[in-house]
N, C-alpha and C positions, 0 to 999 in steps of 0.2 A: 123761257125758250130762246130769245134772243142772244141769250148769256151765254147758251149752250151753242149756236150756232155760230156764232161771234169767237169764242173758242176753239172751234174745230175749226174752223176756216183758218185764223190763226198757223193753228198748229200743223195744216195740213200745206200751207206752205212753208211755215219754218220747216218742217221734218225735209222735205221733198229738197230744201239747201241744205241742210245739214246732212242726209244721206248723198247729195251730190259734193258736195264737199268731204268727204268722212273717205269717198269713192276717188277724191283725187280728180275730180271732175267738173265740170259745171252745168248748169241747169239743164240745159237745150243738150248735152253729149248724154245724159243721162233721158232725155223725153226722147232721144235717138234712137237709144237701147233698147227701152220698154216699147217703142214701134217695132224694133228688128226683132223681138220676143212676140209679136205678133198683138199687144196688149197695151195699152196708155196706163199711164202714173196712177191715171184715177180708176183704172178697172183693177189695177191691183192694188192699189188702199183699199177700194170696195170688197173686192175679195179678200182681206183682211178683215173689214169690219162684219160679211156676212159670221165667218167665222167666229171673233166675236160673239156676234147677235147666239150665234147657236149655241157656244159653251154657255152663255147667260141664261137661254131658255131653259138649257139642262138639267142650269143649277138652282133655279127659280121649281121648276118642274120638281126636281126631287126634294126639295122642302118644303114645295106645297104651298108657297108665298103666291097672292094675288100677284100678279102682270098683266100688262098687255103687250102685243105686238108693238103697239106704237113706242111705250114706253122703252123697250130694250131697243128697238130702232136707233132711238135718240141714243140711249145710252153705249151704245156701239159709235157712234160716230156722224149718223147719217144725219144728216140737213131736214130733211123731211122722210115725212113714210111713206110717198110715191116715191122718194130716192132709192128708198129702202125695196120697195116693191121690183124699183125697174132694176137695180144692182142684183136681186136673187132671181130671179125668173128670164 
């Protein structure tokens, strides 16, 4: 689980320079942006990753494959599954 968290933290700041660099921009013009959007960096990764979680449920769902919530959680991206709770609700 560490692996996985350590990972995504990782990538969740590389991506966030790399889309601000990719944008011609730098970190803090682009945390500007997603504020004048009414929404922070991390509420739309999160709604990226609810996304995610749901195509995953779908596809678990129509093959009938054991899951849990917690499991696609993680496997979406989220840190924990109270991350996962408070990002959907």
């Amino acid at each position: 689980m560490e692996e996985v968290y350590t990972f995504y933290t990782f990538l969740f700041h590389v991506l966030f320079a790399c889309v601000a660099k990719k944008m011609g921009t730098n970190r803090n013009y682009l945390s500007k942006y997603f504020t004048q959007q009414g929404m922070t960096y991390n509420a739309y990764i999160n709604g990226l990753r609810v996304d995610h979680f749901m195509r995953l449920y779908q596809e678990h769902a129509a093959s009938k494959s054991e899951f849990t919530a917690r499991q696609l959680s993680v496997e979406s991206g989220f840190h924990t599954y109270n991350t996962f709770i408070n990002a959907s609700f």
